[in-house]
C-alpha positions as CSV (number, residue, x, y, z in Angstrom):
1,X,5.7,10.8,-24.1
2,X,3.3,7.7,-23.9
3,X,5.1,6.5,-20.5
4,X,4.6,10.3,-19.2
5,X,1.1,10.4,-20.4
6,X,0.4,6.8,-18.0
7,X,2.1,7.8,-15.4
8,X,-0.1,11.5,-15.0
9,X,-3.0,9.0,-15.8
10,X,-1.9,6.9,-12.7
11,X,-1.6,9.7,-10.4
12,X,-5.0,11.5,-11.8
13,X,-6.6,7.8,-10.9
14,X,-5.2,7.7,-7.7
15,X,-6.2,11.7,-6.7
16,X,-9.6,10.7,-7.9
17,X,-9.8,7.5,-5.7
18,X,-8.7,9.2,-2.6
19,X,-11.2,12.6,-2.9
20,X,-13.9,10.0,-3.6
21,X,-12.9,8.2,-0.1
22,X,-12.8,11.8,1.6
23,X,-16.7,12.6,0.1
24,X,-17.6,8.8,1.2
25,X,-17.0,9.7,4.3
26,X,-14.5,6.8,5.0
27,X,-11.6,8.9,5.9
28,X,-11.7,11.6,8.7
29,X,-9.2,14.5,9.3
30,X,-7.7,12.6,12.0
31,X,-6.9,9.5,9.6
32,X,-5.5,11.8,6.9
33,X,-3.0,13.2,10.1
34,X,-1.9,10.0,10.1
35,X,-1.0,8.6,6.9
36,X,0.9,12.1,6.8
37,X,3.2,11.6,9.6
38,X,3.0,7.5,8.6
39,X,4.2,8.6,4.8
40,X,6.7,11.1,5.8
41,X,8.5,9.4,9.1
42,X,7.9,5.7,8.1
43,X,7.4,5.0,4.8
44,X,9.7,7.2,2.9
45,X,12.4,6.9,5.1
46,X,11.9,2.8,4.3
47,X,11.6,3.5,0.9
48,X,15.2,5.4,1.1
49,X,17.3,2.9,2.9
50,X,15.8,0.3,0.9
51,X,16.7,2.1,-2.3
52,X,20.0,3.0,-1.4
53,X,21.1,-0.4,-0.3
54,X,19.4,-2.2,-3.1
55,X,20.1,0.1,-6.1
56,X,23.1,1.6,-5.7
57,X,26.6,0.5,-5.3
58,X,29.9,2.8,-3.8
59,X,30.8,3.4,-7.8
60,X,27.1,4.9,-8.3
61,X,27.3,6.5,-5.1
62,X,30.6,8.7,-5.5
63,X,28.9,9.2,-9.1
64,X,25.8,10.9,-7.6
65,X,27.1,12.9,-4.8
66,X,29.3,15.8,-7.0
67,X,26.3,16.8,-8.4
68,X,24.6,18.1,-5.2
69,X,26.4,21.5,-5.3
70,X,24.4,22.1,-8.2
71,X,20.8,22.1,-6.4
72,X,22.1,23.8,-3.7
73,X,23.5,26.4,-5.4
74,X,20.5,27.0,-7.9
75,X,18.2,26.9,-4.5
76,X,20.4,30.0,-3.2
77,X,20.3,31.7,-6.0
78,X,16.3,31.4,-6.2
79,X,15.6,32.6,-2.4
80,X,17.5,35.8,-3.6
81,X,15.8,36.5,-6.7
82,X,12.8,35.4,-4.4
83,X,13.0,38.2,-2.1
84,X,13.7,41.0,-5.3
85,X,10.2,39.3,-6.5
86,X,8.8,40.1,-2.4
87,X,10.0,43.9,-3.2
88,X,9.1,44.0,-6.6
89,X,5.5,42.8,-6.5
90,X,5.1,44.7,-2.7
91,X,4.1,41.6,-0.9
92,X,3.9,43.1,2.8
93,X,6.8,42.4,5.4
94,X,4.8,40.2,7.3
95,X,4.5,37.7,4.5
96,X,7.5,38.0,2.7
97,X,9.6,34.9,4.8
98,X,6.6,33.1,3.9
99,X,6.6,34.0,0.2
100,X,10.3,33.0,-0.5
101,X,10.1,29.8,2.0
102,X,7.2,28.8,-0.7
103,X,9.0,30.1,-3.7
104,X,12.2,28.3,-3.5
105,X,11.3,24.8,-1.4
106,X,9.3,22.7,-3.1
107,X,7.5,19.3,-1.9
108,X,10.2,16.8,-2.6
109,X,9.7,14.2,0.0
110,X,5.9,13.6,-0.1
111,X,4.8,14.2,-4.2
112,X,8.6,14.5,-5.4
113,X,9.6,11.1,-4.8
114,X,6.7,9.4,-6.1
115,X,6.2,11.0,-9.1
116,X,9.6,10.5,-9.9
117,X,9.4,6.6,-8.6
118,X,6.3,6.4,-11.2
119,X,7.8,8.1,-13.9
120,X,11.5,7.4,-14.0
121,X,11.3,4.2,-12.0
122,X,14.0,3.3,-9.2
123,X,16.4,4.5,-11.0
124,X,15.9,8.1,-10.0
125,X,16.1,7.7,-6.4
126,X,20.1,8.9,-6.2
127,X,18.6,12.8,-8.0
128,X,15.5,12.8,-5.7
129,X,17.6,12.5,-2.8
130,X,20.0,15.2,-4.1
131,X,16.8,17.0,-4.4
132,X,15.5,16.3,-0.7
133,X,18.6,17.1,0.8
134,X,19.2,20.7,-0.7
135,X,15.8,21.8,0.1
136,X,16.0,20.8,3.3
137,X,19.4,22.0,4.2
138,X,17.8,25.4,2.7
139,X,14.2,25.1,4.3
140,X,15.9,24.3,8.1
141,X,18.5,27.7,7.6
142,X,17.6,30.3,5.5
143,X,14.4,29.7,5.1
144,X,13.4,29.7,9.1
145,X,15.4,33.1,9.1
146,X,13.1,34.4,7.0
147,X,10.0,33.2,8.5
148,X,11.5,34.8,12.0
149,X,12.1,37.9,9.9
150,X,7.8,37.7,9.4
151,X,7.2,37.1,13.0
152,X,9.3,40.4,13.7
153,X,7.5,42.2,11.1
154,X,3.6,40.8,13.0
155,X,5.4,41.5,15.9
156,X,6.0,45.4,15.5
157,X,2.9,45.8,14.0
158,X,0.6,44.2,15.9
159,X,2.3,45.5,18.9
160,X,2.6,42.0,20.4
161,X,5.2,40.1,21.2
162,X,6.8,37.9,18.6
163,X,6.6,34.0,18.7
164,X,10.2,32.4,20.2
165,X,12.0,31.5,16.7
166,X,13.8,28.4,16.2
167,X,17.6,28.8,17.3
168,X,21.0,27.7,15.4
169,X,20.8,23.9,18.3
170,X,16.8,23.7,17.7
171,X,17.5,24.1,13.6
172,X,20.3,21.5,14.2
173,X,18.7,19.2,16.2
174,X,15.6,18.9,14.1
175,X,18.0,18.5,11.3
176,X,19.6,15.4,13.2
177,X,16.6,13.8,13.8
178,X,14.3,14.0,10.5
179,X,13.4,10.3,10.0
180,X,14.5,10.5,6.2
181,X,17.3,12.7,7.2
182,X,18.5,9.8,9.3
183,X,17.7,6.9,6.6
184,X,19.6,8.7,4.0
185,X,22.6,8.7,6.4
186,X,21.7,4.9,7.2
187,X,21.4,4.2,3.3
188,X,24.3,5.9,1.7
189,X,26.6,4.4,4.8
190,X,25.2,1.0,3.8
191,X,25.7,1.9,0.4
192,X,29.7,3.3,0.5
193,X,30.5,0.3,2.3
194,X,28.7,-2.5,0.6
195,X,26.8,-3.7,3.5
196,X,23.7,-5.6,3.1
197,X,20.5,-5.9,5.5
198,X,19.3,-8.9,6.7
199,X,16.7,-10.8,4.1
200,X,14.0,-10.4,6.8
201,X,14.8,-6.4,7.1
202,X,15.4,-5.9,3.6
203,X,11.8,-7.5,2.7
204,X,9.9,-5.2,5.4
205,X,11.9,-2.2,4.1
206,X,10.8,-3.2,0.4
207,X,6.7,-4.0,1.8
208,X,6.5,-0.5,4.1
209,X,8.3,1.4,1.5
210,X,5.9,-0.1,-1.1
211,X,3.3,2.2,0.2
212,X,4.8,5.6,-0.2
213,X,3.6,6.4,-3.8
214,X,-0.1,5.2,-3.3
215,X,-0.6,6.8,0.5
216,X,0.7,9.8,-1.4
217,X,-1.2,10.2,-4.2
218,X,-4.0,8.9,-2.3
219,X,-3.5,11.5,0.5
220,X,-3.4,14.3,-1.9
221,X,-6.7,13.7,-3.5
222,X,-7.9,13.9,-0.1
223,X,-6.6,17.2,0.5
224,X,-7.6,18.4,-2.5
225,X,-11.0,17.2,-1.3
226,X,-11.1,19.5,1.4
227,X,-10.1,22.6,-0.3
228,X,-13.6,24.7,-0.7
229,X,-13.6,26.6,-4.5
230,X,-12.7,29.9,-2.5
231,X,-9.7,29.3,-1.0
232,X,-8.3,27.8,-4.6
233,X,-8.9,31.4,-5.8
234,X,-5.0,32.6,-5.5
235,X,-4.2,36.4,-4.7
236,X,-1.4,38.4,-6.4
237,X,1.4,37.0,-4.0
238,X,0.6,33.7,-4.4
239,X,0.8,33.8,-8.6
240,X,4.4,34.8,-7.8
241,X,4.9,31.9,-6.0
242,X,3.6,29.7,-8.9
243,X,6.1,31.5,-11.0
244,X,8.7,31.2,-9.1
245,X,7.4,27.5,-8.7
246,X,6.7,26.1,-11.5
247,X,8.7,28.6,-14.1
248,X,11.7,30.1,-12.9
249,X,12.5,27.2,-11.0
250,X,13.1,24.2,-13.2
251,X,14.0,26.8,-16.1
252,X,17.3,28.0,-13.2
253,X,18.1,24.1,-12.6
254,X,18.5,23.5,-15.7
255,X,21.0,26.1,-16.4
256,X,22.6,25.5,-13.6
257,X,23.2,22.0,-14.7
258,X,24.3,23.0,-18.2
259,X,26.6,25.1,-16.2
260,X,27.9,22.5,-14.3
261,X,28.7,20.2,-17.2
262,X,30.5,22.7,-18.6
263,X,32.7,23.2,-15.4
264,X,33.0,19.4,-15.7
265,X,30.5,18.0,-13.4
266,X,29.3,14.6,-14.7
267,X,25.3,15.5,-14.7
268,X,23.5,12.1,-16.9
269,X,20.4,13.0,-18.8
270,X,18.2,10.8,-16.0
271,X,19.4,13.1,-13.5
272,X,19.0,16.3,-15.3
273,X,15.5,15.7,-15.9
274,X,14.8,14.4,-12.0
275,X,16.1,17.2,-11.0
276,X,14.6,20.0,-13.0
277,X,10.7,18.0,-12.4
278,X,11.5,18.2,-8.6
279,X,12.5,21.7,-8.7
280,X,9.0,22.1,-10.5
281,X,7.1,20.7,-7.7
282,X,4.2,21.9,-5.8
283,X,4.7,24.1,-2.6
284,X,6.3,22.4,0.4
285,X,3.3,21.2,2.6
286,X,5.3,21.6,5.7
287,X,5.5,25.3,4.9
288,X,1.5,25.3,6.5
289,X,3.1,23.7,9.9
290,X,6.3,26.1,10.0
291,X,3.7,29.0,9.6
292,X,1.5,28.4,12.3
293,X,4.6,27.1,14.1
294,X,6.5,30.8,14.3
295,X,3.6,32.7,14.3
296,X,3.5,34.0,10.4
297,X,0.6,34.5,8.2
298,X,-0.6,30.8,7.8
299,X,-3.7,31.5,6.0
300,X,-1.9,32.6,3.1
301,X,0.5,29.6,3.5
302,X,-2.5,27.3,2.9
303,X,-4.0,28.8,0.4
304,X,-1.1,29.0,-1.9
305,X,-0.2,25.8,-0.9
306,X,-3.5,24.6,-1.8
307,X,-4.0,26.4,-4.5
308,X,-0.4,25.6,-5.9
309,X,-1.4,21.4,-5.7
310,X,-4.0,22.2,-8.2
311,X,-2.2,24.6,-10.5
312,X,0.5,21.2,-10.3
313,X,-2.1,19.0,-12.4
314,X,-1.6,21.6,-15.2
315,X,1.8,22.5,-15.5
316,X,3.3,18.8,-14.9
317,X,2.6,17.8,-18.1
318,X,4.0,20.2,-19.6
319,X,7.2,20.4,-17.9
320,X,7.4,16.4,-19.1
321,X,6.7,17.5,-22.4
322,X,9.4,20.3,-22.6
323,X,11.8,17.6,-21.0
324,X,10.2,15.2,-23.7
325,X,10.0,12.7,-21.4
């Protein structure tokens, strides 16, 4: 509990130092754009190959990959019981794509990967990727479905036209092309066949992917900066999102997990508890973009995102604490 206790210390340091740049006035909306983009198709996708050329061999590898059924299956299961929550609680049609995409896809690539790196250390980057790579098979098919199913629902009732949704090739292509899509292709191939980078690459790898936990944490405080005390007031729809977040979330990966073992899939303790703290992540930031991007309600995307990176602070420790980390 001592090491989880430093490492939320670390982060609350690093959240601190970065809304104090934001109020200094050193960092402007247009510099935060950047480390963004520079965090998510640079430095994590570094980070990955470097990782997964460095830390694992083909006997780790072929160990790690059974287990992504088990993510990918729990993630399924959520975005149904997410949209009996949508009926349940009567979150209108044109924000129930919205509410499930936020529900059941949580930010693994730009807070789950450092928090894990800082409390776990390297050797969680196989479950993290397991992670990554279920939520964003998830995010890129079912989940735009049912943000077109919102821009529909706007559509009809706003009597306007809705926005072109994203087709089967535009899905696939933007699949092909995520930069740490692509590296974790480029690290597990490197990895399976016990290839090794050049000592030049491999250093610049190790320097650039060095960064991503500090831009991170850095970046959030920032955001967090810019939230005014109004929009962090959450509505009804957006506490089911927490729950579904931060409760039924971890608490449905690990059962499926004890599931799995019991079927015979070889699920270590490190893995078990990466992968139920990154299933009890914050909401996906990119769910803000994809909003805006397909013409859905936006404003209540950022406000429970927002909103759902402060309620993080509060339940992180205890999810670390139920783990007994």
């Amino acid at each position: 509990m001592i090491k989880a206790a430093e490492a939320i210390a670390t982060m609350l340091l690093l959240f601190g130092a970065g809304a104090l740049l934001y109020k200094l006035g050193w960092v402007t909306d247009q510099v935060m754009e950047f480390i963004a983009k520079f965090v998510v198709k640079f430095s994590v996708p570094c980070m990955m190959v470097w990782n997964l050329t460095n830390l694992f061999t083909r006997e780790e590898l072929l160990h790690t990959l059974p287990i992504l059924p088990l993510p990918l299956l729990m993630l399924l299961a959520l975005y149904g019981l997410s949209w009996g929550f949508a009926a349940l609680c009567r979150i209108p049609c044109r924000q129930r794509g919205v509410f499930t995409l936020m529900a059941v896809v949580s930010n693994t690539l730009f807070i789950g990967f450092p928090v894990s790196l800082i409390v776990f250390g390297d050797a969680s980057v196989g479950a993290v990727t397991l992670a990554f790579l279920a939520s964003t098979i998830i995010c890129w098919t079912i989940g735009v479905s049912g943000l077109s199913h919102d821009a529909r629902c706007i559509a009809v009732q706003d009597g306007t036209e809705p926005v072109a949704k994203y087709s089967i090739r535009k899905r696939i292509k933007i699949l092909a092309t995520t930069p740490p899509l692509i590296a974790l292709v480029v690290g597990v191939a490197f990895a399976a066949f016990g290839w090794q980078l050049p000592v030049p690459a491999n250093n610049a790898l190790s320097y650039v992917g060095g960064m991503t936990t500090p831009l991170s944490m850095l970046y959030i405080g920032m955001f967090l900066a810019t939230i005014s005390p109004r929009d962090m007031i959450p509505g009804k729809a957006s506490w089911a999102v927490f729950f579904c977040r931060f409760v039924l979330s971890p608490v449905l990966m690990y059962l499926f997990i004890v599931v799995g073992r019991r079927l015979g899939i070889a699920v270590d303790g490190l893995s078990s508890d990466v992968l139920v703290v990154q299933m009890s992540m914050p909401v996906m930031a990119q769910a803000v973009i994809l909003a805006t991007d397909m013409g859905c309600d936006a404003t209540f995307a950022a406000r429970t995102t927002a909103a759902s990176n402060i309620l993080f602070l509060l339940t992180f420790p205890i999810t670390l604490l139920l783990l007994g980390v």
